[in-house]
N, C-alpha and C positions, 0 to 999 in steps of 0.2 A: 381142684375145681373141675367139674365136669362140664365140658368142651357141648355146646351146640355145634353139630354136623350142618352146613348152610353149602346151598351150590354153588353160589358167588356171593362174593362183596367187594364192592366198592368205596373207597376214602379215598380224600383229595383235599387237598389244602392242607396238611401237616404243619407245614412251617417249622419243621424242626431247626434248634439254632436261635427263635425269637423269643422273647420275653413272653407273648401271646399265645404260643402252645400250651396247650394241654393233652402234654406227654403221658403223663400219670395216667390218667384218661383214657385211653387210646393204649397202655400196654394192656391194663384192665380190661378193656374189650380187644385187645386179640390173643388172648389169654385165655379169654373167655367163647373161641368160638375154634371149628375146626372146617372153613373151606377148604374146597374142591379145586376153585379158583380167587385169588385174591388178586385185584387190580386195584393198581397205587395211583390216581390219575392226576398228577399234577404237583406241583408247590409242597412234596414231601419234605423236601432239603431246602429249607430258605438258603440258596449259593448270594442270593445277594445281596443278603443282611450277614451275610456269616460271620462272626466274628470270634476271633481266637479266645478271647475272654469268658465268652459265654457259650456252653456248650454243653449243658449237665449231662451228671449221667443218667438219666432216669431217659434222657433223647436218645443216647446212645444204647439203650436198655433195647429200645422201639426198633433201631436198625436191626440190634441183634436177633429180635423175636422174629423179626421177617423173614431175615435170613436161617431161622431154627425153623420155621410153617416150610420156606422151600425146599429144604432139606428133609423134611417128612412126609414129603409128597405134595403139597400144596401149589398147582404152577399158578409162579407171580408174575405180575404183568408190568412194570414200570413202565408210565407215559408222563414224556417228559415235559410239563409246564415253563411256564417262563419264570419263573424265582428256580426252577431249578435248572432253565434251557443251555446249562454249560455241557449238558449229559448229552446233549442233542447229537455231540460229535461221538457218540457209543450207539447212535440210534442204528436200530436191525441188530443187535448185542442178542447172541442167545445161550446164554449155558447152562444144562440142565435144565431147571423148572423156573430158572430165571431168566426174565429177558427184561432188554432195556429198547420201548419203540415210541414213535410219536403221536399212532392210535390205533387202534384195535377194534376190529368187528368179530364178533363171538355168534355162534350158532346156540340158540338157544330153545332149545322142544319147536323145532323147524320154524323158530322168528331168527331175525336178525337183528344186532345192536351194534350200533353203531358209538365209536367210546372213543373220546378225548378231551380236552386237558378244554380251549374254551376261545385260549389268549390269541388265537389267529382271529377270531373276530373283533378283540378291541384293539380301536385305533392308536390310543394312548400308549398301549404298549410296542404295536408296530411300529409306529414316528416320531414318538418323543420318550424314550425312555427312559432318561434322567428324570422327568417327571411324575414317570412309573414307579421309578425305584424313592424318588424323595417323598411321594405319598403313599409307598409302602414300609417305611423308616415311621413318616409319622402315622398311620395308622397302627404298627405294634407299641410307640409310646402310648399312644391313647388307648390301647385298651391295659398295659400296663397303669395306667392312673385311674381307665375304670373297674381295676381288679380292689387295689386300695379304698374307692371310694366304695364297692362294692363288701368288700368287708366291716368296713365299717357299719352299712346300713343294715349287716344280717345281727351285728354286734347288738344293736338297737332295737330287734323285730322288724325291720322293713325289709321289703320284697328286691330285691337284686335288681341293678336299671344295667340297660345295655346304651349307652352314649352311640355307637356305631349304627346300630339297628334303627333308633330315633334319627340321626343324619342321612339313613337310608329311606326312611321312609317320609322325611318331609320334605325332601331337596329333589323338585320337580325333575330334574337333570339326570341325578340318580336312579330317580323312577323309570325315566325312560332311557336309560343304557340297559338296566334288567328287562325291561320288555322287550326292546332289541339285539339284545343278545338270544334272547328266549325265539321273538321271532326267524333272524336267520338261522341258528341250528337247525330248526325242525322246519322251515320250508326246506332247507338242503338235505334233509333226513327223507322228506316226503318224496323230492324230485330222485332220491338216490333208492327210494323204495324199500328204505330200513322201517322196521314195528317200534324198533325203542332208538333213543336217540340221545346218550349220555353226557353230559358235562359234569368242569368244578367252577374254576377261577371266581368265579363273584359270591361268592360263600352265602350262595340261596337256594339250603336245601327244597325240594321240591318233587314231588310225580301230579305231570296234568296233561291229559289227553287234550293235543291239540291238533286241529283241522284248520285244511284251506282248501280251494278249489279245485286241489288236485289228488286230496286224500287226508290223511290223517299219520297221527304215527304219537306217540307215548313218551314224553319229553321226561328227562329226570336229571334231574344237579345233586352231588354226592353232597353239600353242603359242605362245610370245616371241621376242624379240630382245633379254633380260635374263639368263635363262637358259640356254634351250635353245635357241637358236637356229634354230629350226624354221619351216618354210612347209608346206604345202598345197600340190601340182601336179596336174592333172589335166590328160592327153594319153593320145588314142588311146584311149578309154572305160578310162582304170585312173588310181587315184589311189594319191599317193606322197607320203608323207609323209618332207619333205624335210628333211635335219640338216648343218648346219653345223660339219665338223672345222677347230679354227681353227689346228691342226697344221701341215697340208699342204693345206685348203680342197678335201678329197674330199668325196663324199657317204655318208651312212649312210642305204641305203633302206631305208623300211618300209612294201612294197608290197600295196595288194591290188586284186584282179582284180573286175573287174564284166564280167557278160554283153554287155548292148548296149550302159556308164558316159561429190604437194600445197605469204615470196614473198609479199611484200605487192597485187605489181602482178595476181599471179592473182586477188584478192581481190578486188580495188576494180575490177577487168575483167567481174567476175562477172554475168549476167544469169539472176535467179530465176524462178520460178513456183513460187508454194507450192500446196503439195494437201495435203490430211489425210488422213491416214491410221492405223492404231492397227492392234498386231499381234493 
């Protein structure tokens, strides 16, 4: 297969480890493409559903291929989410083309972006985290029952339903965590005087210029690999929001234009320097 050259990409939400990955997917597109730079931002490793029983290989395929991209020149970026935040005690990790950090700002055709994982703004997961982790248990059962039920209705001719997506979108509460989420990044993006302003955690892919009274700044969520199957590209100053048809493995672009725009043995090879830092 012949490799797309891309500047960057971004994925987040992996979830490797959970019945709701879509590993298959995701080795398919990075297979399928040859960054300059790859950023992992978030929930790659579900460490909190992990379990010994469940762990295909086809998941274990995706670690390898990342660690075969950094090894060819690709530098990767690991930022660590809260399903993965056990890595946190590696954060400032750099070796080679690999590094393992909490967020990343990237120079980009003289902007700047601003990149990280999301979970410092929800509450639920800073104060009550048993809470975090039992409605993130049942959220991969439910989409293991909506994969089932999802088979069935393609079995019959009908159109694939997502159960998650409709609870996100009729559950007033839900609505306005994604709006608030979406708000504080990018006023903190505005006040910190970043152009682009990155997230994952709430797995709603997205690029939407947003303004307040103090400026503007280019809001983007990497979406999932549970879901929506979505990355982040950025080549040639324009970014694309990238969509996985797992039909025929086309792309569905949602393009916009800018003017000037992780394997035990890698672990235990790792050589740290911690620094402090605080966003």
């Amino acid at each position: 297969m012949k490799k797309r050259k891309v500047g960057l990409v971004v994925i987040s939400d992996v979830h490797l480890g959970t019945f709701g990955c879509h590993a298959k997917e995701l080795l398919n597109y990075l297979s399928s493409i040859k960054p300059k730079i790859l950023v992992l931002n978030g929930d790659i490793i579900d460490i909190w559903q992990f379990r010994k029983s469940y762990f295909p290989q086809v998941h274990l395929k995706v670690i390898r291929r990342i660690i075969e991209m950094a090894a060819k020149g690709t530098k990767v970026h690991y930022i660590t989410g809260n399903h993965d935040e056990l890595l946190r005690k590696f954060s400032d990790t750099h070796m080679g083309n690999f590094s393992i950090i909490d967020k990343l700002v990237l120079e980009l055709d003289d902007k700047k972006a601003w990149i990280f994982h999301g979970d410092v703004f929800d509450v639920s997961v800073q104060h009550s985290k048993w809470i975090a982790k039992l409605g993130g248990l049942g959220y991969d059962y439910l989409i293991l029952f909506n994969r089932s039920v999802n088979s069935f209705l393609l079995r019959i001719g009908r159109e694939p339903y997502s159960f998650s997506k409709k609870i996100k979108a009729s559950v007033k509460k839900a609505v306005k965590h994604i709006s608030d989420f979406e708000t504080t990044a990018t006023d903190l993006a505005i006040e910190k005087k970043y152009d682009y302003v990155i997230c994952g955690h709430i797995h709603e892919p997205k690029i939407i210029e947003k303004t307040n009274k103090n400026g503007q700044t280019l809001y983007m969520n990497s979406g999932d690999w549970v879901e929506n199957l979505t990355a982040l590209e950025y080549n040639k100053k324009r970014w694309k929001l990238f969509r996985y048809l797992e039909s025929n493995y086309t792309e569905e672009e949602d393009l916009f234009e800018m003017e000037n725009i992780l394997s035990e043995q890698l672990v235990a090879s790792i050589v740290f320097s911690k620094k402090i830092n605080s966003y």
